[in-house]
C-alpha positions in Angstrom: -6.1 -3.8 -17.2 -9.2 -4.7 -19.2 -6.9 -7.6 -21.1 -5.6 -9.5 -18.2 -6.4 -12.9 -17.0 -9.4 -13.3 -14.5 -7.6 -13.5 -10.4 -9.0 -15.8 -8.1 -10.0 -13.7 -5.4 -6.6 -13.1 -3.4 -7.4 -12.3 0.4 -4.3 -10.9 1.4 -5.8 -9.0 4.8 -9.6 -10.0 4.8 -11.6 -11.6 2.1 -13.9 -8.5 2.6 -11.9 -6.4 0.9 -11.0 -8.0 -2.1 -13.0 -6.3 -5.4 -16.1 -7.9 -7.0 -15.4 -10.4 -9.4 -16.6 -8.5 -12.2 -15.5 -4.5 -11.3 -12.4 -2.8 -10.2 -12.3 -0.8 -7.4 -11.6 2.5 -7.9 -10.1 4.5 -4.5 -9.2 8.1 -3.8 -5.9 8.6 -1.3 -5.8 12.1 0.3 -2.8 13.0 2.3 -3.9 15.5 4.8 -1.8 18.3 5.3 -0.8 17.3 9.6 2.5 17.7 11.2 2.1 13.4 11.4 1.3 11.7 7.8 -2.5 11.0 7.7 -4.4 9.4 5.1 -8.2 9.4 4.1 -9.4 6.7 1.8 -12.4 6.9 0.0 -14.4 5.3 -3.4 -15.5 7.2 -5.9 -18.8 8.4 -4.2 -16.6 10.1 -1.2 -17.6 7.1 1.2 -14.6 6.8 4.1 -13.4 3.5 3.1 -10.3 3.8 5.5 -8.0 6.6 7.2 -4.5 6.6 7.8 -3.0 7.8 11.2 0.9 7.8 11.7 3.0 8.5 14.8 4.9 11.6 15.1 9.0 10.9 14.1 11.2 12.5 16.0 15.5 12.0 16.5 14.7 9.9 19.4 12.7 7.1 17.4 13.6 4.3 15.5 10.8 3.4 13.8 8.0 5.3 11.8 4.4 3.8 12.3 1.4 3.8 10.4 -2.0 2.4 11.3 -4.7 1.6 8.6 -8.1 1.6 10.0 -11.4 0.7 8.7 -14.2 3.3 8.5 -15.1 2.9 12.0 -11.3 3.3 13.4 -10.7 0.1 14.0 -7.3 -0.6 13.2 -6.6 -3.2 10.5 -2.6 -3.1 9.8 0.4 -1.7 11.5 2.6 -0.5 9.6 6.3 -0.2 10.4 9.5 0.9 9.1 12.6 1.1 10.6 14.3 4.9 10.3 18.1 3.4 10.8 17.9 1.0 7.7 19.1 2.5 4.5 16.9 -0.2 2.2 13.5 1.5 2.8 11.7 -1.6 4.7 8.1 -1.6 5.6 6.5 -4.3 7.3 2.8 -5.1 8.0 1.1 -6.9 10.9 -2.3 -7.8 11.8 -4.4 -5.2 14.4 -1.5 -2.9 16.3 0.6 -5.7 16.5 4.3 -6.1 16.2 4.9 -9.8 17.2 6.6 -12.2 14.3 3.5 -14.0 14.4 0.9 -11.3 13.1 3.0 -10.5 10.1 1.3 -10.2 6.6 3.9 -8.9 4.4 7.3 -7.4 4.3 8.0 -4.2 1.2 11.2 -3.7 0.4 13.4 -1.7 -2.5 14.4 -4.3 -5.1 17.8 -3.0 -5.3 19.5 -0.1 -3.5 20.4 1.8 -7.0 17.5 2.7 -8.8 16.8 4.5 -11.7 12.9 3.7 -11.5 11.7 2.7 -7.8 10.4 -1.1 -7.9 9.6 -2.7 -5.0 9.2 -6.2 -4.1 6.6 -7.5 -1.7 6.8 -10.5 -0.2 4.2 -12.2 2.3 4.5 -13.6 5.8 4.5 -17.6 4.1 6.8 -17.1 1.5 10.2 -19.3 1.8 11.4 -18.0 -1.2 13.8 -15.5 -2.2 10.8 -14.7 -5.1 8.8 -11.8 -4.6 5.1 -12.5 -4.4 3.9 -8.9 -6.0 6.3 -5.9 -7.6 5.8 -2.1 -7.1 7.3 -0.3 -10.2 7.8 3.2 -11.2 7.3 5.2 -14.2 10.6 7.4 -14.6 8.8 10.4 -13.0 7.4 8.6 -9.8 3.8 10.2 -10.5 2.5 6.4 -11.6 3.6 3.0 -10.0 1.9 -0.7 -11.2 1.3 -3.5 -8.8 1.7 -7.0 -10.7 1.7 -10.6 -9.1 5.8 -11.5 -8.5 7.6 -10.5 -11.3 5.1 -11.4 -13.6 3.3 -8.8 -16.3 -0.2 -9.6 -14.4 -1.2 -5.7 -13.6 -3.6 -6.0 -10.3 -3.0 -2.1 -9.6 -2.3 0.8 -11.1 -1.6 4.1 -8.8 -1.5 7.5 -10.2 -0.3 10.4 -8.1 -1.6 13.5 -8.3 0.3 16.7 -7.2 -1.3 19.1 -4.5 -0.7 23.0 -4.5 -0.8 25.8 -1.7 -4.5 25.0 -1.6 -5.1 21.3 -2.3 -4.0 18.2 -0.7 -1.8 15.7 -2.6 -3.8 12.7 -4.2 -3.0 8.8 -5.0 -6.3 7.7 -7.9 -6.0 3.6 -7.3 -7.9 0.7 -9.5 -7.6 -2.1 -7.8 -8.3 -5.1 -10.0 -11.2 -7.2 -9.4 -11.0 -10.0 -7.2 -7.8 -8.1 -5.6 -7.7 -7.5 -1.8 -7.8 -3.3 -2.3 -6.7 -3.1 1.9 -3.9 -4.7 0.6 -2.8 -1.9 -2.2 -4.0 1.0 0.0 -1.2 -0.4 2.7 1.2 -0.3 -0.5 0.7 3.2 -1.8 0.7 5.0 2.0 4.2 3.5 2.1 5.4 5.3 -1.1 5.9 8.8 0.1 
């Protein structure tokens, strides 16, 4: 990522998380082994950045939720996705909210035939059919890149680590500088 153009810094949830101007971020994803899927975030010095808490799905529900929170628990996004519709939706909305009016961005499956998974992003604003950031896959699904629409400017880069028996499964993210990283950790925890 060393070659790409300098980002202004893109707020995308809160200007405070968006990276330094001058150093990527570099996060640690943990999925915890729970009956619910639960996430711990933390940098490279095993500081809590944020956690992860889901809702239990069960036959009766209709949607699976997801609720980033900052180190102190306070939730930051809800995120949502709908278990009936067959083109793997999430969306994401301010706090715990739900209302049309606290939504930040929409992720979506480019294409319901895929060979590699890429998945387009769009944001509450955008009036266009043009995705405003891509998810893409390597063939293996171990590695996905986050670029800006459906340029070749890389703000991302997500490697996924396997777990065993004994050891929790594990997402390494750099988050480019100036990049909102709140914003990429609510991308990866919708992956799985």
């Amino acid at each position: 990522m060393e070659n790409q153009p300098q980002l202004s810094a893109t707020a995308i949830i809160s200007p405070q998380y968006c990276a330094p101007a001058t150093h990527p971020v570099d996060l640690i994803i943990t999925k915890e082994r729970t009956l619910r899927d639960s996430f711990t975030i933390t940098d490279t010095n095993n500081n809590v950045v944020f956690t992860v808490k889901s809702s239990l799905v069960t036959i009766v529900t209709s949607h699976e939720h997801r609720f980033l929170c900052d180190a102190n628990g306070n939730p930051i996004i809800h995120l949502r996705r709908s278990l009936t519709a067959t083109n793997d939706t999430w969306k994401a909305f301010r706090g715990e909210s739900e209302e049309s009016k606290d939504l930040i961005f929409t992720r979506k499956l480019s294409s319901l035939i895929q060979l590699r998974t890429k998945l387009n992003v769009f944001l509450a604003n955008n009036s266009t059919q043009d995705c405003d950031f891509t998810v893409k896959a390597n063939l293996s699904q171990s590695s996905w890149k986050v670029y800006i629409g459906n340029s070749d400017n890389l703000v991302a880069q997500i490697k996924k680590k396997l777990g065993t028996i004994f050891s929790r499964e594990k997402y390494m993210v750099n988050v480019s500088p100036n990049m909102d990283y709140a914003f990429i950790v609510a991308l990866v925890v919708t992956l799985d």
